[in-house]
N, C-alpha and C positions, 0 to 999 in steps of 0.2 A: 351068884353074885355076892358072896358073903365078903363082910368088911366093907361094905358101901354103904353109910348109913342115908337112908333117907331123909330131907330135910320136915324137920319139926314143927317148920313155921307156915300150917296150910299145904302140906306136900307139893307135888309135884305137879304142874297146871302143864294143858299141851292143848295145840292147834295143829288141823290141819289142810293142806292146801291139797287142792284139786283143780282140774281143768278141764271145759266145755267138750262135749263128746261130741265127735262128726257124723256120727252114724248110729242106728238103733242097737249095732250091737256094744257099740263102745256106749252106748247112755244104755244097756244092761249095766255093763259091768263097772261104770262111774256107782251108780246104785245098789249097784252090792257091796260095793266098797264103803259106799256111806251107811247102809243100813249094818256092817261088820263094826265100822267105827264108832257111828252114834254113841250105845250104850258108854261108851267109856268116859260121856260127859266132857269133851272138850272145852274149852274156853271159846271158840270159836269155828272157821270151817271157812277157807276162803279159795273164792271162784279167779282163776284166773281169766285175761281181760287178751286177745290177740292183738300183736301188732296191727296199729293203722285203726284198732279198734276190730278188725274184722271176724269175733268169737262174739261182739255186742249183743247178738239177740240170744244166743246160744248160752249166754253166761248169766243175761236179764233169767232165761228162763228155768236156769239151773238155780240160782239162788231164790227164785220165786216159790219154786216147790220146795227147797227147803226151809221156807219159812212157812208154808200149807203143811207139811206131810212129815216135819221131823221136828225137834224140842233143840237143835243146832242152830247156835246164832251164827248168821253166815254173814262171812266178809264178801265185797264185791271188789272187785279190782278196776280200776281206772287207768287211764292214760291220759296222756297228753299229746298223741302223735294225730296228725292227720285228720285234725278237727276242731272245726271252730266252738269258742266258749260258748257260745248259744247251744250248740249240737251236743256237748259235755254237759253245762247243764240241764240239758233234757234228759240225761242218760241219770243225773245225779234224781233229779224227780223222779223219774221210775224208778228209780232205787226204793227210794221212801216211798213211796206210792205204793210198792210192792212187800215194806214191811224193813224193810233192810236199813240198818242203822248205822251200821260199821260199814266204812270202805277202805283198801288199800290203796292209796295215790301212788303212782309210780309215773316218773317220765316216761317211761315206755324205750323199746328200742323202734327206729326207722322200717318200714315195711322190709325193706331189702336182708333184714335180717342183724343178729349180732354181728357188728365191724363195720356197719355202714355209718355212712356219719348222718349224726341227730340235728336236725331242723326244725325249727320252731312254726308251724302252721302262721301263717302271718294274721290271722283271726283267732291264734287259741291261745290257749295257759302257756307262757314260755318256757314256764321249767316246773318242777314237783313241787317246790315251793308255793308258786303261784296257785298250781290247781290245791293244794290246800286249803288255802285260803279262799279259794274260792269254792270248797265244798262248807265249809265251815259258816259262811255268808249264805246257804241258802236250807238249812238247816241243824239240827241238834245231832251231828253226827260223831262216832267214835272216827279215826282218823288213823291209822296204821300206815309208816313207810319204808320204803329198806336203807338197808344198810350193808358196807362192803367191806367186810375186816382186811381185805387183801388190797383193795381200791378197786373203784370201777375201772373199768379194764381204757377208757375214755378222759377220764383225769389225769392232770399231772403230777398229783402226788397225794398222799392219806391227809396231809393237813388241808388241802382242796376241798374234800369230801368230805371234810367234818366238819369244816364250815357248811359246808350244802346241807348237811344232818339240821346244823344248826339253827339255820334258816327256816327249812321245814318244820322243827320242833314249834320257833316263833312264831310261824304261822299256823300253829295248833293243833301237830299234832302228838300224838299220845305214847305212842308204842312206835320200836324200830323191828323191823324185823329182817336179820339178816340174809344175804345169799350163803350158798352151801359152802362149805370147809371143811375140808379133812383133817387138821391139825388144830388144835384147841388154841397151841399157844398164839396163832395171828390172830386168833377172836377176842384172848382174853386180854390182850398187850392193846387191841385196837377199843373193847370196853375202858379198860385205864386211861387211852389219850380223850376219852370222847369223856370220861369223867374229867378229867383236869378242865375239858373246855366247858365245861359249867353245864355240860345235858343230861340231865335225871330223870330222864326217859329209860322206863325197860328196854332193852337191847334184847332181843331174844336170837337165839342162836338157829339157823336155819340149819334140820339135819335131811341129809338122801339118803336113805337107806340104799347099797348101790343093785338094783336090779338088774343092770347089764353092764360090767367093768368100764367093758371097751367105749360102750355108747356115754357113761357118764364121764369119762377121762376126757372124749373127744370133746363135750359139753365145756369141762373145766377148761379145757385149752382156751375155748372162744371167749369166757369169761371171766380169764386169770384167776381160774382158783390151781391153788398148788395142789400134787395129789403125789403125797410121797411115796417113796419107792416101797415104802414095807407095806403100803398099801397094795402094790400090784403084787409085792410077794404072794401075798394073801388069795388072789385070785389067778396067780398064775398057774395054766394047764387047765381051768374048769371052762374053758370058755362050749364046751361040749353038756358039761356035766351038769345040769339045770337043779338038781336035787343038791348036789353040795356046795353047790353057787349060793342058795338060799338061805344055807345052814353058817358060811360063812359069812355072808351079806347079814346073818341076824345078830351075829357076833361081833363084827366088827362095828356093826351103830354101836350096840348095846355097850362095847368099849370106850367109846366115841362118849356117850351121854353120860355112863357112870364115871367116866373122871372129869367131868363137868359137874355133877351134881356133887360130885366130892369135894369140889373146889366153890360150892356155895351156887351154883345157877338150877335155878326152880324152874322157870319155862323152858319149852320145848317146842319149835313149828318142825311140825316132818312134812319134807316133801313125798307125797302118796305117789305120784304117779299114778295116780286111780288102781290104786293097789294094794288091798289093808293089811295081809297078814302078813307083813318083815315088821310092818308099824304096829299091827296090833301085841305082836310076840313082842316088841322093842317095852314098849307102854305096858302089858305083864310085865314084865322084867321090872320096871318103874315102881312097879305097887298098885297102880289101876287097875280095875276089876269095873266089869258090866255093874249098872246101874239095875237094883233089883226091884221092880215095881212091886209096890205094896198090894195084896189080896185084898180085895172090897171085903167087909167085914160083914 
């Protein structure tokens, strides 16, 4: 990666996102992925939250033991579907109760899945905005939420959504952290309008390392992300070949990131897929290196 200078100001910070395991062999290998990642010192480490809420115990108790058994401050994820504000703030209290400081507020999408239409619980937070605000009202929390360089696939247009950013910032919170994109420039063009509209919140760029072409393409379709054609170039013919899928999938992030970083962006959220080494190799590449505990003297 020569000719990519590193940024000077505090390097290169990163997060990363994971999600609640259904089964003992998937909470193995959720776990090895986090005990791979750890050392590398993240800025953070966030649980995803299932439609309707229904991952809630499963996410409670993911991020509970990372705050017992690991030095990862972990994000929890929230919604607003399918539940009353009393029921949300219960969920917001076990958070803290359980040690957790940072949440991601997300509206969530409708049980029925991406494409259904969003309804507001006639008892709960009506939009991401709201439940901000209302995590913020019942303690000293960090507050992370997303953001859609391409639009939510739900809106009528990017100047929509940036008012909805907007909103949500006034309602306190701190950090945006994007959905996935394969093309820099709809990230960086959608940072510039979200600056002109007065938001001086970090925008972090959400990256997928692609673990399965076909499975992330069909992902992008449902959530209007673009996924240009040099991209499938890239993968076309391995859909067999699992070893040079890997070797390509670490190349194309590490593409992806290093002319981002060239163009001045410091954070980095990888979506893990409970899966470290494309992200771990990605973050080498970066400059990170494991965290080396010091020898009792």
């Amino acid at each position: 990666m020569a000719g990519h200078a590193l940024p000077s100001h505090g390097g290169i910070r990163v997060s990363f996102e994971f999600f609640p395991p259904k089964n003992a062999e998937m909470e193995a290998s959720l776990w090895e992925a986090i005990e791979r990642l750890a050392p590398l010192d993240p800025l953070f480490a966030s649980v995803t939250y299932g439609a309707g809420g229904t991952t809630r115990e499963r996410t409670h108790g993911t991020v509970a033991r990372m705050v017992q058994e690991t030095d990862i401050r972990p994000a929890a994820h929230l919604t607003c579907v399918g539940a009353t504000r009393e029921a949300i703030d219960e969920v917001i209290r076990g958070y803290a109760e359980a040690g957790v400081r940072h949440i991601v507020a997300l509206r969530g999408d409708p049980p029925a899945g991406v494409g259904a239409r969003y309804e507001p619980h006639p008892g709960g937070y009506a939009s991401s905005a709201d439940l901000v605000a209302g995590i913020k009202a019942l303690g000293d929390f960090e507050v992370s939420v997303s953001a859609y360089p391409e639009k939510h696939p739900e809106s009528p247009s990017l100047a929509f959504d940036i008012d909805i950013l907007k909103a949500k910032v006034d309602a306190g919170a701190t950090r945006a952290i994007t959905q996935f994109f394969f093309d820099n420039e709809h990230y960086l063009r959608f940072v510039d309008r979200v600056r002109e509209a007065g938001i001086d919140i970090p925008i972090v760029p959400g990256i997928v390392p692609v673990q399965n072409f076909n499975q992330v393409r069909n992902f992008a379709e449902r959530c209007g992300t673009d996924v240009p054609q040099r991209l499938a170039d890239r993968f076309e013919g391995l859909d067999n070949d699992v070893a040079t899928r890997k070797l390509v999938a670490a190349a194309v992030a590490a593409e992806q990131v290093f002319d981002l970083v060239d163009r001045g962006v410091s954070d980095f959220h990888f979506y893990t897929m409970n899966k470290a080494d494309l992200v771990y190799a990605i973050c080498h590449l970066l400059g990170l290196r494991p965290k080396v505990e010091k020898a009792a003297a």
